[in-house]
N, C-alpha and C positions, 0 to 999 in steps of 0.2 A: 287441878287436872289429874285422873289417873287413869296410867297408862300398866294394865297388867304386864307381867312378864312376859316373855319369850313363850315361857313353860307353858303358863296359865296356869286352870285350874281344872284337871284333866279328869275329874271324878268328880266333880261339883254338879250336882240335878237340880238345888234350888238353892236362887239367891236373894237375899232382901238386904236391902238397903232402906234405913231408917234415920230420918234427922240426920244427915251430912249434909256439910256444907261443900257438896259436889258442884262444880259448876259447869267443866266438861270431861270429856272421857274418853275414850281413844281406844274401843275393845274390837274385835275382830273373831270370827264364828271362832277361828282355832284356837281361840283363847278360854273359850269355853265348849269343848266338842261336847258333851253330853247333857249340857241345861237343860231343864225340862218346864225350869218355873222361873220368872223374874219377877222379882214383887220391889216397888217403889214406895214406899209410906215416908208423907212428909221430906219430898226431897224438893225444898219450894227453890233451891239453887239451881236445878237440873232446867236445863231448856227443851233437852230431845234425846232421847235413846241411841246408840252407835246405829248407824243403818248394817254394819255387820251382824247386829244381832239377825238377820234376815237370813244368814247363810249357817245360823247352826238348827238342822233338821230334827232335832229330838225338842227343841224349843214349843211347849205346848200351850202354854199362859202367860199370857203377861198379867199383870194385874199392878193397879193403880191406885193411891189413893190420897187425900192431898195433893195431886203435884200440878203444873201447870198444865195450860190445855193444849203447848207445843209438843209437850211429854206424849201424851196422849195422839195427837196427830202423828208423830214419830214412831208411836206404838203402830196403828191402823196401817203407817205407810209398811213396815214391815211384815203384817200379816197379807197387806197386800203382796208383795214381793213373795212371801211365802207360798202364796195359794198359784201365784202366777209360775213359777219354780217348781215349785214341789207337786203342786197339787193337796196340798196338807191348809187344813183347816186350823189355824191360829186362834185358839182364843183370846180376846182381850176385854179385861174388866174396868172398872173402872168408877171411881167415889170420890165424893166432893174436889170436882177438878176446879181447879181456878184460874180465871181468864185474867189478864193484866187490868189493872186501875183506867177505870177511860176519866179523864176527867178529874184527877184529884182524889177521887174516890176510892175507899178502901176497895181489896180486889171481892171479885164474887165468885163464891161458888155454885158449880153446877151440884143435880144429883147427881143419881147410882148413873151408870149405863153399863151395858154389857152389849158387845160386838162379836156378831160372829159371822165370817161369812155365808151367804148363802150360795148353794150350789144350782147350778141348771137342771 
């Protein structure tokens, strides 16, 4: 579990997080006021993104790759929130996601995807 500071990380624009054994997280927009990029590579521990990340406004990408396909829905729901909020277009990318084992079965992964909303 990590839970940033108080302070945060008040001049941080991009983050990546690679091969940690994260399993949850506990961040909040003002923990990160100025993010602009969140990159996930191989965090096969992570089940889903803070839903705060939805409330910092300079957040322009997420991108994904390895991680599961909760990761990923957790991302979409955010860019939701975003567009619904802000009116701001979230990108979110996304490579070899992996859905859980049905069956015994090693897990699968998906391809590439790339989400972005469309406007009216």
């Amino acid at each position: 579990m990590w839970e940033p500071s108080e302070e945060g990380f008040r001049q941080l624009k991009r983050l990546v997080i690679e091969n940690e054994y994260l399993e949850r997280w506990n961040a909040v927009g003002d923990n990160f006021p100025r993010l602009e990029c969140l990159e996930l590579r191989t965090c096969d521990h992570l089940l889903e993104i803070p839903s705060g990340f939805a409330d910092i406004i300079t957040l322009a990408l997420i991108q994904l790759n390895c991680c599961w396909d909760s990761v990923l829905t957790s991302a979409k729901l955010i860019q939701e929130e975003q567009y619904s909020n802000y009116g701001k277009a979230l990108l979110v990318r996304s490579e070899n996601i992996m859905t859980k084992p049905v069956n015994n079965k090693e897990e699968q992964w998906d391809g590439e995807e790339e989400s972005d909303l469309l406007q009216d």
